[in-house]
C-alpha positions in Angstrom: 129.8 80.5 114.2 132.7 81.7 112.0 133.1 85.6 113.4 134.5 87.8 110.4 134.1 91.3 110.5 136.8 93.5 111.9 138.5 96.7 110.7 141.9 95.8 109.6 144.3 98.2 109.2 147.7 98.5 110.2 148.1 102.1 109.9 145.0 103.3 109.7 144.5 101.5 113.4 147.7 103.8 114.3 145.7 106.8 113.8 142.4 105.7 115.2 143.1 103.8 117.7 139.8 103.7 119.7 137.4 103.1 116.7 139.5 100.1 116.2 139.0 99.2 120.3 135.5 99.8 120.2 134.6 98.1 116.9 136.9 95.1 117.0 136.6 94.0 121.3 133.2 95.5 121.8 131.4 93.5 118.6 133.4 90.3 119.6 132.4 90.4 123.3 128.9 90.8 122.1 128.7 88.0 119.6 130.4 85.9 122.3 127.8 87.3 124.8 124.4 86.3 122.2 126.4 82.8 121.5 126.4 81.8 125.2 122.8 82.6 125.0 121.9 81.1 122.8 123.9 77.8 123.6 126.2 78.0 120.6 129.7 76.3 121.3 131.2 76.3 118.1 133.2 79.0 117.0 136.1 80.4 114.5 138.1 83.3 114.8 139.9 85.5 112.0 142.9 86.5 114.1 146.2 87.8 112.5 149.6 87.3 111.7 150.0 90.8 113.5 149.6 88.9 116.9 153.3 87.7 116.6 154.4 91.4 116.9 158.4 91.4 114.5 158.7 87.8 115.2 162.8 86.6 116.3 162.6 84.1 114.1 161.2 83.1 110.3 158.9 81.2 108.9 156.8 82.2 112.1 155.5 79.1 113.8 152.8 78.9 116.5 155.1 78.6 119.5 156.7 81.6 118.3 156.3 84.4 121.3 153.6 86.9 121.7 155.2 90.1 121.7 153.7 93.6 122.7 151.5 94.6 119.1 153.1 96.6 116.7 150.4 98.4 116.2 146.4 99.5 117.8 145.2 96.5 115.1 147.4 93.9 116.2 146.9 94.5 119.6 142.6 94.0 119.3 143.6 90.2 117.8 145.8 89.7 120.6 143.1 90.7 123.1 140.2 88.5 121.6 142.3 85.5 121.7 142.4 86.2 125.0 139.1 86.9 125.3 138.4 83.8 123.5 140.5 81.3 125.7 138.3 82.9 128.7 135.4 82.4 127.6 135.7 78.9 126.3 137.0 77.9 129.8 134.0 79.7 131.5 131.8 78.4 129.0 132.1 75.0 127.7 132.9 76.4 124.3 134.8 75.7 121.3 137.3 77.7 119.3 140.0 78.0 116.2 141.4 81.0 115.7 143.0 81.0 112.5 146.0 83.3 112.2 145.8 85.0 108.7 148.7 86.2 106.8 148.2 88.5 103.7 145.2 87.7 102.1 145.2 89.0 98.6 143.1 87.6 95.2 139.5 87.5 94.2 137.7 84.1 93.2 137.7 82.3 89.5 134.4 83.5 88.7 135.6 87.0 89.4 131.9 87.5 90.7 133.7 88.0 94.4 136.8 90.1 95.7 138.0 93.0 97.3 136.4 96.3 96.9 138.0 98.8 99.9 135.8 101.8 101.0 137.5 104.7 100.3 141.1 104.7 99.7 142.7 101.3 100.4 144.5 100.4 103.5 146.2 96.8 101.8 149.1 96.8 99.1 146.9 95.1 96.1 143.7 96.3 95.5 146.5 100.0 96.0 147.7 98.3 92.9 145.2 97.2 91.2 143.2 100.6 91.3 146.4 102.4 90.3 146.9 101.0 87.4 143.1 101.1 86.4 143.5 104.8 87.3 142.0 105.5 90.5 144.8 106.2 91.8 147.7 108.4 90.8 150.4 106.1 92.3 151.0 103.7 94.8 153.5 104.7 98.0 155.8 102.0 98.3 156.3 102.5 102.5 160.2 102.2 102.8 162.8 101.1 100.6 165.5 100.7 104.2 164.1 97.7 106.1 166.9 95.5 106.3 165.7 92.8 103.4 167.4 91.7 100.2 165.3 95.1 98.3 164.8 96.8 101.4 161.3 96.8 101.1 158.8 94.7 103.5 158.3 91.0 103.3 154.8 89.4 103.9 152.9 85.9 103.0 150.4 86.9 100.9 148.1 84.0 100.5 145.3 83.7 97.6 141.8 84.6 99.3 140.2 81.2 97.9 142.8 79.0 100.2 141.8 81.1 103.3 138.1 79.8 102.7 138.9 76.5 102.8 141.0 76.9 105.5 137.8 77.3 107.3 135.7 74.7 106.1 138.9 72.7 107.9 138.7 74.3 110.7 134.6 74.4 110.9 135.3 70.5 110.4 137.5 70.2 112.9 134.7 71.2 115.9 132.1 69.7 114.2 133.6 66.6 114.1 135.0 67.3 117.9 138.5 66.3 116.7 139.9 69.1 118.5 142.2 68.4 121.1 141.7 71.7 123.2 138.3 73.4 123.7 141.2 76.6 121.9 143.2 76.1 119.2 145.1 78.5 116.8 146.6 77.7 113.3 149.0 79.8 111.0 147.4 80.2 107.5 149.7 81.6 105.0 151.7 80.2 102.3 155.0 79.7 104.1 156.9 82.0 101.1 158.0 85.3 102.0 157.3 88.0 99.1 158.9 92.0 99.4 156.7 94.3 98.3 158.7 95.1 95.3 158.4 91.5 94.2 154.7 91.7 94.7 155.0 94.9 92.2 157.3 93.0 89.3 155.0 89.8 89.7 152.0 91.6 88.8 153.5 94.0 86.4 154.9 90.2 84.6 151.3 88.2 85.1 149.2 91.0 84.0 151.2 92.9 81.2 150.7 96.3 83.1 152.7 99.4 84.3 152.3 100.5 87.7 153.2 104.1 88.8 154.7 104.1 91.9 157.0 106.0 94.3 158.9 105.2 97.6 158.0 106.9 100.8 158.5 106.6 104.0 158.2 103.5 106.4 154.5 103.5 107.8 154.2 103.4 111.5 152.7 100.2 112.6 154.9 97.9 110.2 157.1 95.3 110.6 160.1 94.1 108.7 158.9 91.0 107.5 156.6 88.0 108.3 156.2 85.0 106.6 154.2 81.2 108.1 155.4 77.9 109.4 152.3 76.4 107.8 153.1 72.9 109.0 150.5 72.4 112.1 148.0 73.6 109.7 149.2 70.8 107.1 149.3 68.3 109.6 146.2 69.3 112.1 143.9 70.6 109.7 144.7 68.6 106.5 144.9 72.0 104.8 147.7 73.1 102.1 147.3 76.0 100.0 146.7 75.2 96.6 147.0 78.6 94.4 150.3 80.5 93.1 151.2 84.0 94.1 150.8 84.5 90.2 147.1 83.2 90.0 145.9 85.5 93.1 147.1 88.7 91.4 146.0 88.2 88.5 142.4 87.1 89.6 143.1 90.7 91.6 143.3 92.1 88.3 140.6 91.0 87.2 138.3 91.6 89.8 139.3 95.1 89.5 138.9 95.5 85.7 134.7 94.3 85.9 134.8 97.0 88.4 133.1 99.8 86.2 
């Protein structure tokens, strides 16, 4: 069982917290509930980078300490692990959660990406629908975090590397190679992008302009967060394969069939 759904964002969580509470616990404890049920012991969790809280130190590994949530979102993934570790002690089951960093990208037959409802909530499909028009201009949330630009850093990782990440992981159980009936892995690139970097490198890859002002910071954020990919290398045999440059421009071309 590979659990996916969950809403996901940072600052949108801020301002509703309890539809993030009841969607995000609630459906987990309920797919956990029809699992033991149904005598299903295999399962994979998308967790978050967020569950690190502004980690002390970078690249973030997974010893790194859990600190009090940044923000309504981060604190659902740090409940369901908990939730999780509970109830595969209780129940004889099995569980990865995999610890996602930014994903961003759309695959190489552009026939699968990310299509927000509403306004979006994440930095690059903000971008990509600017600059297709959509949009008027993207906020660029604080230009004063203490960073080389001053904007945020974050690990954005292309979308088709997360996938595989979970065939890995999906391996992993199957094969019973775990070593603990709850495991947890960093998946992220390891590389640390600001969010104006993110802006220049798809303004370069896709020969576009992007309209854009800065605001102020967003509550919920952090300063910066980037992976110690290593137990994932080592564990899982897993390495991400595609460049920053490739995932935004597959963005970009998600977006432009989107007519």
């Amino acid at each position: 069982m590979i659990h996916f759904p969950a809403s996901k964002a940072v600052g949108e969580s801020v301002q509703q917290p309890l539809d993030y509470y009841e969607n995000n616990i609630n459906a987990l404890v309920y797919l956990l509930q029809e699992m033991k049920n149904r005598k299903i012991d295999h399962f994979i969790f998308s967790s978050s980078c967020t569950v690190y809280g502004q980690a002390d130190e970078l690249p973030i590994t997974e010893g790194a300490p859990i600190k009090p949530a940044e923000s309504p979102y981060g604190n659902t993934k740090q409940i369901g692990e908990e939730i999780i570790k509970d109830s595969c002690k209780a129940y004889d089951m099995n569980a990865i959660a995999l610890r996602y960093f930014n994903p961003i990208g759309a695959h190489e037959s552009i026939k699968i990406g990310e299509l927000p409802l509403g306004v979006p909530q994440n930095l690059i499909p903000f971008i990509t629908q600017t600059v297709a028009g959509i949009r008027e201009e993207l906020a660029v949330f604080g230009d004063d975090y203490p960073t080389p630009d001053g904007t945020a850093i974050r690990d954005y990782i292309h979308v088709v590397d997360l996938a595989k990440a979970h065939v890995k992981a999906l391996e992993r159980l199957l094969n019973k190679e775990n070593e603990e009936n709850f495991e947890f892995f960093n998946v992220g690139t390891g590389k640390g992008s600001s969010v104006m970097e993110i802006i220049k490198t798809f303004e370069k890859v896709t020969q576009q302009s992007l309209n854009y002002k800065i605001t102020n910071r967003r509550e919920g954020d952090i300063r910066a967060a980037y992976a110690d990919t290593i137990k994932a290398n080592v564990v899982l045999g897993w390495k991400p394969q595609e460049t920053l440059e490739e995932a935004l421009l597959s963005a970009w071309k998600w977006q432009q069939k989107q007519k």
